[in-house]
ROSE-4610 file (N, C-alpha, C; in Angstrom, 1 decimal, always signed):
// ROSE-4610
residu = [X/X/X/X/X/X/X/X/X/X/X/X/X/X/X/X/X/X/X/X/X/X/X/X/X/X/X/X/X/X/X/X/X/X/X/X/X/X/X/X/X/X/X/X/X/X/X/X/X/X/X/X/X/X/X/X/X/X/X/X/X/X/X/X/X/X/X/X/X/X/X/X/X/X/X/X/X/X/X/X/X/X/X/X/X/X/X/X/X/X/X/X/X/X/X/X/X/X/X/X/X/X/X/X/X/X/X/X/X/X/X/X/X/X/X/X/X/X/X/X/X/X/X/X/X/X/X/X/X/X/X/X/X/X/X/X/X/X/X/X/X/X/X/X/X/X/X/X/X/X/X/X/X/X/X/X/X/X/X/X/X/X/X/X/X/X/X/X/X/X/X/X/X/X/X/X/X/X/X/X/X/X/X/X/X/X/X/X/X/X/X/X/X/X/X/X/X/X/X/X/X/X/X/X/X/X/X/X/X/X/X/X/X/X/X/X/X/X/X/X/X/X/X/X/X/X/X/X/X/X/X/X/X/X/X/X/X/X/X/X/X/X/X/X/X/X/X/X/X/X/X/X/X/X/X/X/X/X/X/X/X/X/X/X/X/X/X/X/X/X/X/X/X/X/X/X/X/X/X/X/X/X/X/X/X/X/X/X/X/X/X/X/X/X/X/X/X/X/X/X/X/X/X/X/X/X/X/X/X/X/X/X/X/X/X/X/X/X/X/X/X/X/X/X/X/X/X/X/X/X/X/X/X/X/X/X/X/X/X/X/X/X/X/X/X/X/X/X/X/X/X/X/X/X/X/X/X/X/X/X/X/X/X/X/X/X/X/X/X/X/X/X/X/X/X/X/X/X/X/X/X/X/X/X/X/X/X/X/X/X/X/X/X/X/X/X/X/X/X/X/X/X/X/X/X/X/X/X/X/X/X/X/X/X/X/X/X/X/X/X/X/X/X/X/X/X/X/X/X/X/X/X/X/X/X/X/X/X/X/X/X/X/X/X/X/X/X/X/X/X/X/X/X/X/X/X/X/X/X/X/X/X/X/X/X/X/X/X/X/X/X/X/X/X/X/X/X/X/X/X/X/X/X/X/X/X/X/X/X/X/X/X/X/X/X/X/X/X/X/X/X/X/X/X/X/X/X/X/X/X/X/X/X/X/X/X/X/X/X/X/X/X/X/X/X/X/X/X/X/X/X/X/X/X/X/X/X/X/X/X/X/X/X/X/X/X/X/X/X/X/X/X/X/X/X/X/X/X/X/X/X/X/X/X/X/X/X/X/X/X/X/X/X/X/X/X/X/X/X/X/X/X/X/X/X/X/X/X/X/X/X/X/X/X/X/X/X]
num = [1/1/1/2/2/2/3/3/3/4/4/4/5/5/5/6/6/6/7/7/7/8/8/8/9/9/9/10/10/10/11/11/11/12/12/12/13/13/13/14/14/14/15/15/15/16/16/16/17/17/17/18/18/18/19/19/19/20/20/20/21/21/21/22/22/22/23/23/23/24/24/24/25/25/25/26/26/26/27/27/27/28/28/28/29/29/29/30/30/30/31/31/31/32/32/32/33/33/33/34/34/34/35/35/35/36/36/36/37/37/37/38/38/38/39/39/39/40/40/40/41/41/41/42/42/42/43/43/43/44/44/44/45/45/45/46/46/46/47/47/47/48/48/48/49/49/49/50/50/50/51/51/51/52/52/52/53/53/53/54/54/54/55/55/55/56/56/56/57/57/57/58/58/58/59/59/59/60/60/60/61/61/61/62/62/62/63/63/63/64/64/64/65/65/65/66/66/66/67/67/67/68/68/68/69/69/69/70/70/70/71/71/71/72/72/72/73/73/73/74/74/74/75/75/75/76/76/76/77/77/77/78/78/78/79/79/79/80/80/80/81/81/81/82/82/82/83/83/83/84/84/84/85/85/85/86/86/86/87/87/87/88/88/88/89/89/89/90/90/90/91/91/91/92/92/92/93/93/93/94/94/94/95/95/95/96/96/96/97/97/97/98/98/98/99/99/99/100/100/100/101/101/101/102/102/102/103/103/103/104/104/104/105/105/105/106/106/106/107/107/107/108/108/108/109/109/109/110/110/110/111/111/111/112/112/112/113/113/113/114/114/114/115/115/115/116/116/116/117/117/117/118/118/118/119/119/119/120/120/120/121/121/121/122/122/122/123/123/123/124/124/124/125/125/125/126/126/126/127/127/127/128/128/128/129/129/129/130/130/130/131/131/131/132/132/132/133/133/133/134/134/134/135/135/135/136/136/136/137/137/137/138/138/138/139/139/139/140/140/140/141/141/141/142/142/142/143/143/143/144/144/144/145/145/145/146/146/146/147/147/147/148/148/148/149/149/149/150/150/150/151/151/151/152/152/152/153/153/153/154/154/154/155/155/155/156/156/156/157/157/157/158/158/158/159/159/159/160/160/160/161/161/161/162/162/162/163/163/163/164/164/164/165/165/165/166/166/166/167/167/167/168/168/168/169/169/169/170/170/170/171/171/171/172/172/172/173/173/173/174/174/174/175/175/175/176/176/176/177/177/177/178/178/178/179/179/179/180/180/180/181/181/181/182/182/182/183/183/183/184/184/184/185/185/185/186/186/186/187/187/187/188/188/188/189/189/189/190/190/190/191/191/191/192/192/192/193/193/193/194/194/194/195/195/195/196/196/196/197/197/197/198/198/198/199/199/199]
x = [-17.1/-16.2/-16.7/-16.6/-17.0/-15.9/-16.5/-15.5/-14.9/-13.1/-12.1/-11.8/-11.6/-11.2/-10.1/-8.9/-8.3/-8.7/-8.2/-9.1/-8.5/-7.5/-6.7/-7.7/-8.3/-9.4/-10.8/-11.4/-12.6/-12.0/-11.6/-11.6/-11.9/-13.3/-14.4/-15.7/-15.8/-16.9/-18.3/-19.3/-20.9/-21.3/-22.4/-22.7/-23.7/-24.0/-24.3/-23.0/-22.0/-20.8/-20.8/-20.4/-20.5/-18.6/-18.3/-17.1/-17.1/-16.2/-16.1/-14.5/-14.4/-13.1/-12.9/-11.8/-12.0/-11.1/-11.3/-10.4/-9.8/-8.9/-8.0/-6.9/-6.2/-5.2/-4.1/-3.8/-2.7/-3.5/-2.6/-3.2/-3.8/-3.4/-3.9/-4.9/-5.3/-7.1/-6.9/-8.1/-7.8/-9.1/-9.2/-10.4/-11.0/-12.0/-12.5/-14.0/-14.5/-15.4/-16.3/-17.6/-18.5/-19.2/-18.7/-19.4/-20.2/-21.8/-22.5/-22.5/-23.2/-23.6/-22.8/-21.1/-19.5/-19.8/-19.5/-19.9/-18.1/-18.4/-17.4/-17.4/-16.2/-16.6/-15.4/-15.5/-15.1/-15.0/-13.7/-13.2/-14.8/-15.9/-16.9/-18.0/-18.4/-19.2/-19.3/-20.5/-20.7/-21.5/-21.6/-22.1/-21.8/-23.2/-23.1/-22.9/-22.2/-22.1/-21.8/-21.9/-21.3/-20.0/-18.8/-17.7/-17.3/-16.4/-15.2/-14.1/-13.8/-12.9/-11.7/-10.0/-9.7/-8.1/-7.5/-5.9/-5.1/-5.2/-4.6/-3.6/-2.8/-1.2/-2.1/-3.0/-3.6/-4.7/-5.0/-6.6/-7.9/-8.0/-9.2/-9.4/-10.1/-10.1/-11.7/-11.6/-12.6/-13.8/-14.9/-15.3/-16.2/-16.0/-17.1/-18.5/-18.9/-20.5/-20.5/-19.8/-19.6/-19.4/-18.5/-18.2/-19.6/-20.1/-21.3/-22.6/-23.1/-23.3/-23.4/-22.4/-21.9/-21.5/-21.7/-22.0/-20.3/-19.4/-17.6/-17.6/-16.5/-16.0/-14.1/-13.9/-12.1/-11.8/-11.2/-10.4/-8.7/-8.4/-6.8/-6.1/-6.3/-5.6/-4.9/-5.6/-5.3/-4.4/-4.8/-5.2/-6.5/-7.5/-8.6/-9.6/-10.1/-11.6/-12.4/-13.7/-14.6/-16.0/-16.5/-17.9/-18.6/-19.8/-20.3/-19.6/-19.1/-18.8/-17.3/-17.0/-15.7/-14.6/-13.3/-12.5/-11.1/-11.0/-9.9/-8.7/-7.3/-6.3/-5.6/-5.4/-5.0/-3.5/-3.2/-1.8/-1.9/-1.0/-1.0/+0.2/-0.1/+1.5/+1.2/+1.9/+2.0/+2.8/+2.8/+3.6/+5.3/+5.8/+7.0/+7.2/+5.8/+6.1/+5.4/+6.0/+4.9/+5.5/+4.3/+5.8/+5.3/+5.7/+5.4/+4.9/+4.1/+3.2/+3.9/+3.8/+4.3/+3.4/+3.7/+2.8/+3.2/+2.1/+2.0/+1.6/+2.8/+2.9/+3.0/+2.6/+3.0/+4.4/+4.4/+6.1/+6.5/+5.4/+5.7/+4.5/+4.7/+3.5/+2.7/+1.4/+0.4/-0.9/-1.8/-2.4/-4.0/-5.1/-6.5/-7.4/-7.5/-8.5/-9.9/-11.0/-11.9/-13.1/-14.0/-15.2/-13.9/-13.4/-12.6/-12.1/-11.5/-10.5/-9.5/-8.4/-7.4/-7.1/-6.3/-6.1/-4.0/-3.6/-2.2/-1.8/-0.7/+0.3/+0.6/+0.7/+1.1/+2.1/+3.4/+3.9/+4.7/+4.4/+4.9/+5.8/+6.4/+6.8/+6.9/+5.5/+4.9/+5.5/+5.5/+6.6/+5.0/+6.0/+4.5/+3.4/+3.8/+2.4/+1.2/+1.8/+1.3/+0.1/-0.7/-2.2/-2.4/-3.0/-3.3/-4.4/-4.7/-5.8/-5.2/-5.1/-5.0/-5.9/-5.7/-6.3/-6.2/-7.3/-6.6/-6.5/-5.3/-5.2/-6.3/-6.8/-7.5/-6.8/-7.6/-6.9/-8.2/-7.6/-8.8/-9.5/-10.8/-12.0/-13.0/-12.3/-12.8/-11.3/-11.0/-10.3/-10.8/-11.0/-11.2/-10.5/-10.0/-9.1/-9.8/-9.4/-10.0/-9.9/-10.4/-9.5/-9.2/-8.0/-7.9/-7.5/-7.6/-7.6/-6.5/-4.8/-4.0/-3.0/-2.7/-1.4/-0.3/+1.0/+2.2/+2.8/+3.8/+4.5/+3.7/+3.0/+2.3/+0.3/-0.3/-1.7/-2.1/-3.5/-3.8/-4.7/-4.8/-5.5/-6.0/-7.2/-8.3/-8.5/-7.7/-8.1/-9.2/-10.2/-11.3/-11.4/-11.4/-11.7/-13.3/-13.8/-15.4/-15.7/-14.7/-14.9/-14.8/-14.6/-15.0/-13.8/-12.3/-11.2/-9.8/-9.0/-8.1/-7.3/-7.4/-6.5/-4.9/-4.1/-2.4/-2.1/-1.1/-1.1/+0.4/+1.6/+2.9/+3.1/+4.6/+5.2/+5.7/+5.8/+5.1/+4.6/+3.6/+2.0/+1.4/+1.2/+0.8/-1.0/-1.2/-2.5/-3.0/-2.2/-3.0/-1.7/-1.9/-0.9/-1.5/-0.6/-0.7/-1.2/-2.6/-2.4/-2.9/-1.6/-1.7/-2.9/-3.6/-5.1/-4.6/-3.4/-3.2/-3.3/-2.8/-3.0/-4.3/-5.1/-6.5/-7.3/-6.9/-8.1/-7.5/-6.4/-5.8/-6.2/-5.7/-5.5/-6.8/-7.5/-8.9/-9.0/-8.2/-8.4/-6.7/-6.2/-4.5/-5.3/-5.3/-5.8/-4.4/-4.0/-2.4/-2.9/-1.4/-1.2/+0.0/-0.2/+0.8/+1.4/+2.3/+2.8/+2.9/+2.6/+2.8/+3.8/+4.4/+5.3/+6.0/+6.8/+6.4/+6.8/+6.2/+6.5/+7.6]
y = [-5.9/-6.5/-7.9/-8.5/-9.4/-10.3/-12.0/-12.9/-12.9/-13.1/-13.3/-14.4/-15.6/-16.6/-16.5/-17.1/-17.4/-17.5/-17.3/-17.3/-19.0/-19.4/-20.6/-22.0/-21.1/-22.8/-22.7/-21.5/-21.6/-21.4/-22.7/-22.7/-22.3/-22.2/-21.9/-20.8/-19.7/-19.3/-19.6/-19.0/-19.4/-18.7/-19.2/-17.8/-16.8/-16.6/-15.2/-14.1/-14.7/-14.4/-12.7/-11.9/-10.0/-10.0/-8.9/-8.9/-7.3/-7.5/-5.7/-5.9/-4.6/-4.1/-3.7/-4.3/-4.3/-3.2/-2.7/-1.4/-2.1/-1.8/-1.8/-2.3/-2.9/-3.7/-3.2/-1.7/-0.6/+0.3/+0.9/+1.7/+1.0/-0.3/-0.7/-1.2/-1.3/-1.5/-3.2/-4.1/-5.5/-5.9/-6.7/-7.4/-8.3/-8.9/-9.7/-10.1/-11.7/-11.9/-12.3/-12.3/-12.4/-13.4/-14.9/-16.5/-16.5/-16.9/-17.0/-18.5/-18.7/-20.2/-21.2/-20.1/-21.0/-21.8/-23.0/-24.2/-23.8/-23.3/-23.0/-24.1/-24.8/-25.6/-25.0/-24.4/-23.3/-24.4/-25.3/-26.1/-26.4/-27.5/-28.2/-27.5/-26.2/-25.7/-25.3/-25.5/-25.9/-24.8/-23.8/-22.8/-22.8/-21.8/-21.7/-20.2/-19.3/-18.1/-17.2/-16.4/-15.5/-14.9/-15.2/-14.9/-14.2/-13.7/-13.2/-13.6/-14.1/-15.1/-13.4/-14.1/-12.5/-13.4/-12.5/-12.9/-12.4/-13.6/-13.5/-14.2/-13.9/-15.1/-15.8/-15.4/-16.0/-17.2/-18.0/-19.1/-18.2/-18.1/-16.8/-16.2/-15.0/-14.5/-13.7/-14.1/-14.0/-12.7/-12.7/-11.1/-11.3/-9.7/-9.1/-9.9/-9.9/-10.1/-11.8/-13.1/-14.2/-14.0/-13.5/-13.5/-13.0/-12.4/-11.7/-12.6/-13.2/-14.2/-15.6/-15.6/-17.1/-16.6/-15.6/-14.9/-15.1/-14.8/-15.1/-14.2/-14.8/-13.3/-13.8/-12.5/-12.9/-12.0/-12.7/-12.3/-12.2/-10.9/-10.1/-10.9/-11.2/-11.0/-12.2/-13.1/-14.9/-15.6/-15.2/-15.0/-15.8/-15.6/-17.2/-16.6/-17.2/-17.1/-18.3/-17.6/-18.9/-18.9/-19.9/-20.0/-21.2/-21.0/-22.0/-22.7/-21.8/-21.9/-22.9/-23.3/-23.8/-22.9/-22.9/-21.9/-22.6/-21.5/-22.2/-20.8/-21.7/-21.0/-20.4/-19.1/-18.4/-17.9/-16.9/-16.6/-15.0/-13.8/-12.6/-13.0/-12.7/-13.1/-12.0/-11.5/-10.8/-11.5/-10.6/-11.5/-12.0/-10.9/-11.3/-12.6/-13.5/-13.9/-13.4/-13.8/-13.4/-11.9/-10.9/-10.0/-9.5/-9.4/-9.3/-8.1/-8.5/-7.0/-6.8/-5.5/-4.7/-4.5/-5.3/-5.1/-3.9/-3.3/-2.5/-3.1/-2.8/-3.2/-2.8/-3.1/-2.7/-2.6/-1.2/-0.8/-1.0/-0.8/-1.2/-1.3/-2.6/-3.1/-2.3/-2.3/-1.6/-2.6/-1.9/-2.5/-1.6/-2.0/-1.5/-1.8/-1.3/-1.5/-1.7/-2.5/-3.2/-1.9/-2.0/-1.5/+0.2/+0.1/+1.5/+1.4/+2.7/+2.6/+3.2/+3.0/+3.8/+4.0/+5.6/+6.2/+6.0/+5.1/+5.3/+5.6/+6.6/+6.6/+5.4/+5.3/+4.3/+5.1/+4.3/+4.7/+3.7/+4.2/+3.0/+3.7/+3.5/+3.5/+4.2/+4.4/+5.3/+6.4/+6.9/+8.6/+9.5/+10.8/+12.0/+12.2/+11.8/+12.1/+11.3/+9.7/+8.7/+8.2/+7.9/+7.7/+6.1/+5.6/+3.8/+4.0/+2.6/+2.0/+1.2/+1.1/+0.3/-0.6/-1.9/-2.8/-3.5/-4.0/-4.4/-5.9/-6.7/-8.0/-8.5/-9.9/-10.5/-10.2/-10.3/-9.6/-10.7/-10.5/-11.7/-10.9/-12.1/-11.8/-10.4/-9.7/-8.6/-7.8/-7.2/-6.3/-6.0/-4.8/-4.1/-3.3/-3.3/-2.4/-1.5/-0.4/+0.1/+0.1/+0.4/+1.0/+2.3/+2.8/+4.1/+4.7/+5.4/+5.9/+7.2/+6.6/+7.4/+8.1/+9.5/+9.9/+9.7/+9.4/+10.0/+8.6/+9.3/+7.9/+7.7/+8.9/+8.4/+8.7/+8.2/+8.3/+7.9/+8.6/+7.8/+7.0/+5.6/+4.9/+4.3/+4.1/+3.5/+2.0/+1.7/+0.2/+0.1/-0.7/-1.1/-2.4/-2.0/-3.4/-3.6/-4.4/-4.4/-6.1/-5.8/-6.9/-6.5/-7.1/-6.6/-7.0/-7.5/-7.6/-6.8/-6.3/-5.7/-6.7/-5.8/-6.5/-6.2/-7.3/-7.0/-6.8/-5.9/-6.6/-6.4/-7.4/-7.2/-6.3/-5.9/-5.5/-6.2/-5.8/-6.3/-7.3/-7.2/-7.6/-6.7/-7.9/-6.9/-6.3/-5.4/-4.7/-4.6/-4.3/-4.3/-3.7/-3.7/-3.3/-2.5/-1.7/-0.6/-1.0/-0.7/-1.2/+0.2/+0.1/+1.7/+1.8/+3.1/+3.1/+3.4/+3.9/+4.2/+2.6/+1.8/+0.3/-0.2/+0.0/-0.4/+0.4/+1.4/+2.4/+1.8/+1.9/+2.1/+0.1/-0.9/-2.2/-2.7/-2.5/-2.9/-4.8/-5.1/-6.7/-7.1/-6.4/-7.6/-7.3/-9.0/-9.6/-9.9/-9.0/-9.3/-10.6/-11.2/-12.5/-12.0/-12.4/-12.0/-12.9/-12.7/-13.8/-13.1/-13.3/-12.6/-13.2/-11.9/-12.3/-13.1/-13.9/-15.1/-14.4/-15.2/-14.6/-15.1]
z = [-34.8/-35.7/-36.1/-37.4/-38.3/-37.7/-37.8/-37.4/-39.0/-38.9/-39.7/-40.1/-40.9/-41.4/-42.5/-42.2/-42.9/-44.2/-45.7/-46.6/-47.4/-46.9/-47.6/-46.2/-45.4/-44.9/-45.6/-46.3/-47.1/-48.9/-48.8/-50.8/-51.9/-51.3/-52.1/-52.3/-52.9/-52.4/-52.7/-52.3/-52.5/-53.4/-53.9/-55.2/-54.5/-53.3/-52.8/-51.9/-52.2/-51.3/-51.8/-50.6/-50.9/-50.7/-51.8/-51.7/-50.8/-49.8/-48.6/-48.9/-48.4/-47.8/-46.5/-46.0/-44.7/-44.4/-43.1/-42.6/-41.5/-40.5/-39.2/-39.3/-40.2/-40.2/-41.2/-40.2/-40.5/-41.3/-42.0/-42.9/-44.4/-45.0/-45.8/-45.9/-47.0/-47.2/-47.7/-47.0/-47.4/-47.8/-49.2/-49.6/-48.7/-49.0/-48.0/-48.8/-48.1/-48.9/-48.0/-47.6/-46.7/-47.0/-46.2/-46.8/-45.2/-45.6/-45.4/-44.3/-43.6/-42.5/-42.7/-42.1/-42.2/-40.9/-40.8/-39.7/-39.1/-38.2/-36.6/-35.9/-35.3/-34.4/-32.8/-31.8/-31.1/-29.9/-29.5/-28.4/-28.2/-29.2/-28.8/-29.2/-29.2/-29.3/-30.9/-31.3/-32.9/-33.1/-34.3/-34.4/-36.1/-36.6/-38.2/-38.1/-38.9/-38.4/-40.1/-40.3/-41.5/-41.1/-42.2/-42.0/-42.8/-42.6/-43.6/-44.0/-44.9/-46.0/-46.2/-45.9/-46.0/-46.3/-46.5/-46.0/-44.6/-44.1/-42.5/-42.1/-41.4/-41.2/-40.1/-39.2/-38.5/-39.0/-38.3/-38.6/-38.9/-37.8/-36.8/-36.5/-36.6/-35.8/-35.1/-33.7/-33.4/-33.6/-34.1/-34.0/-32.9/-32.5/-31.5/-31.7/-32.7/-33.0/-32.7/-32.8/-32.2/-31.1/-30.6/-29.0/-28.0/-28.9/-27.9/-28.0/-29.3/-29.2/-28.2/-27.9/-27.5/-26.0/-25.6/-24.2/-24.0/-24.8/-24.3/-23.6/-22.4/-21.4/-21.3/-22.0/-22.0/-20.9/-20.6/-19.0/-19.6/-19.5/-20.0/-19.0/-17.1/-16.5/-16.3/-17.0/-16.6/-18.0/-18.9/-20.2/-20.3/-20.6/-20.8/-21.6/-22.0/-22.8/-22.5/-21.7/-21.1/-22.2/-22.7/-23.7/-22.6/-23.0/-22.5/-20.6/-19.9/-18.8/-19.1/-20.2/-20.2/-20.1/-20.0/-19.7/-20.7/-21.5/-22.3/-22.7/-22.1/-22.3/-23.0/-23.3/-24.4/-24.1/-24.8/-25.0/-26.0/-25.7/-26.1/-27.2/-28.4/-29.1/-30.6/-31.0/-32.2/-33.4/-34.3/-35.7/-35.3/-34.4/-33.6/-32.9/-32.7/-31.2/-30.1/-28.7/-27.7/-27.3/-26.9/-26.0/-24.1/-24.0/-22.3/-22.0/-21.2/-20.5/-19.5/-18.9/-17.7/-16.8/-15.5/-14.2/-13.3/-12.8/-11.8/-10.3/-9.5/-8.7/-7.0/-5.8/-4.9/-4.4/-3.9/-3.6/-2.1/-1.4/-0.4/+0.4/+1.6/+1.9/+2.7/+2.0/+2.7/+3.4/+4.6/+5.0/+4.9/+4.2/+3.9/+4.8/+5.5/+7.0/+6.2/+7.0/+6.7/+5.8/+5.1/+4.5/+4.4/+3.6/+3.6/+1.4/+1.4/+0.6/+0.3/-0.5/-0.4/-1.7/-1.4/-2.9/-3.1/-3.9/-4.2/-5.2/-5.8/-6.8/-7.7/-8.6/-9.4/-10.6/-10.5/-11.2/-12.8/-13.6/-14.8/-15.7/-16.7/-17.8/-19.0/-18.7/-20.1/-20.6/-21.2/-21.5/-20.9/-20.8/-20.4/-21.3/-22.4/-23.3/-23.7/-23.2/-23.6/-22.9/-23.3/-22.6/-22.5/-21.4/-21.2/-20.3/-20.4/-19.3/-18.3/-17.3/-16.3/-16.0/-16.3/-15.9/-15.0/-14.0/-12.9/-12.7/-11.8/-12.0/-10.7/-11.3/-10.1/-8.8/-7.7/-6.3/-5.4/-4.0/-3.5/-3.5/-2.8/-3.1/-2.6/-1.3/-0.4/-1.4/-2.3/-2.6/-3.8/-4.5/-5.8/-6.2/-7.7/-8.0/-9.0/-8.9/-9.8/-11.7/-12.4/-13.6/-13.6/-14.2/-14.4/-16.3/-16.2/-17.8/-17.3/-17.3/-17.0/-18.4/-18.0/-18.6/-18.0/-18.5/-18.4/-17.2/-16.7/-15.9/-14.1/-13.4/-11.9/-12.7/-11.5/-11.6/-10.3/-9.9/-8.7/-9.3/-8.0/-8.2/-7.0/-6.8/-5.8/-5.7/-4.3/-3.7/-3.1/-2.9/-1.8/-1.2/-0.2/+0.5/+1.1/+0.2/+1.0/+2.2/+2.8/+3.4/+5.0/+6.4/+7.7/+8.0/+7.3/+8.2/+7.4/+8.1/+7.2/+6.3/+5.5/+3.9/+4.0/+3.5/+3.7/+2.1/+1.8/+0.1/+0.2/+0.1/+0.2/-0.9/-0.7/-1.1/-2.8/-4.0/-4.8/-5.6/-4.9/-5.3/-6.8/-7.8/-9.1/-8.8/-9.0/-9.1/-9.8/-11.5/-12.8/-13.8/-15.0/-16.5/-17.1/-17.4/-18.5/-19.8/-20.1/-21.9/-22.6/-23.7/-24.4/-24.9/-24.9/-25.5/-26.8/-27.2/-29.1/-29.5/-28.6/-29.1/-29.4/-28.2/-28.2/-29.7/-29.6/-30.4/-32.4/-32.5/-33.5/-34.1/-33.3/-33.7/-33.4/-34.8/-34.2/-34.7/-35.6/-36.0/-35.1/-34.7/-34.1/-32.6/-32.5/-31.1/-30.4/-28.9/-28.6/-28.3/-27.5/-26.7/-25.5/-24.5/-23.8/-23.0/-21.8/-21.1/-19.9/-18.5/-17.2/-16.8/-16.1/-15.2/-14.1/-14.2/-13.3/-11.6/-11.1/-9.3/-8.9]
């Protein structure tokens, strides 16, 4: 994915500017103009990059081909996006506003004996037809959670503890959220924003 710019912060175009049509943002088809060595400046980090000049309620938006670039690693579970080893706070928000994810959670406290792992039920929300990824939330440092690529409202899913003492994890303790894959696959330019749950 092409980085997105606002098209009311580039005024002007260049005289080699390519006019495209962009696809993912619903079913409608949106113009778009491809300006050439746009000066980015990304919380300090200064970059010349080719953009796309488009109409967006949004500023920016980030594309894959920058992000990979600039070595970014977004972390879902904190919200953050780190460049350059800085770590800067983000937020899941749609044209509504923010809307809240749903944690998957421990139901009752379990105990993971040392270099082992365990397989639990997880149950969510979802209706029976609906398909997600499970993503899992940071967990200390000797615990792993798996991903799963679940249907419908249970799934199993795989704890590990690779560490030599047993692991406790109360009673609910979040492990990871459902994110719909029709969301993922379908919303290829809406970047969510979310808010966690407070403890």
């Amino acid at each position: 994915m092409i980085t997105l710019v606002n098209e009311k912060l580039i005024p002007a175009d260049n005289e080699d500017s390519e006019t495209i049509t962009l696809r993912g943002l619903g079913e409608q088809l949106v113009t778009g103009m491809i300006i050439k060595n746009t000066s980015l400046d990304i919380y300090r980090v200064n970059i010349q990059w080719d953009v796309c000049k488009a109409p967006l309620t949004d500023d920016v938006i980030l594309g894959l081909d920058i992000l990979d670039t600039l070595r970014a690693v977004i972390n879902l579970s904190t919200p953050t996006l780190t460049i350059n080893n800085k770590v800067i706070n983000a937020a899941f928000v749609n044209s509504g506003g923010e809307i809240s994810i749903q944690h998957v959670c421990i139901q009752r406290t379990i105990t993971v004996p040392p270099n082992s792992e365990m397989t639990v039920t997880i149950k969510t929300n979802e209706s029976a037809d609906q398909e997600y990824i499970l993503e899992p939330c940071p967990m200390t440092s000797c615990v792993l959670v798996s991903h799963v690529v679940g249907k419908g409202n249970s799934c199993p899913l795989t704890i590990l503890n690779d560490g030599n003492r047993n692991i406790r994890l109360k009673k609910g303790t979040p492990i990871g959220y459902p994110i719909s894959t029709f969301n993922r696959l379908t919303s290829t330019y809406f970047i969510p924003t979310f808010k966690t749950e407070s403890e």
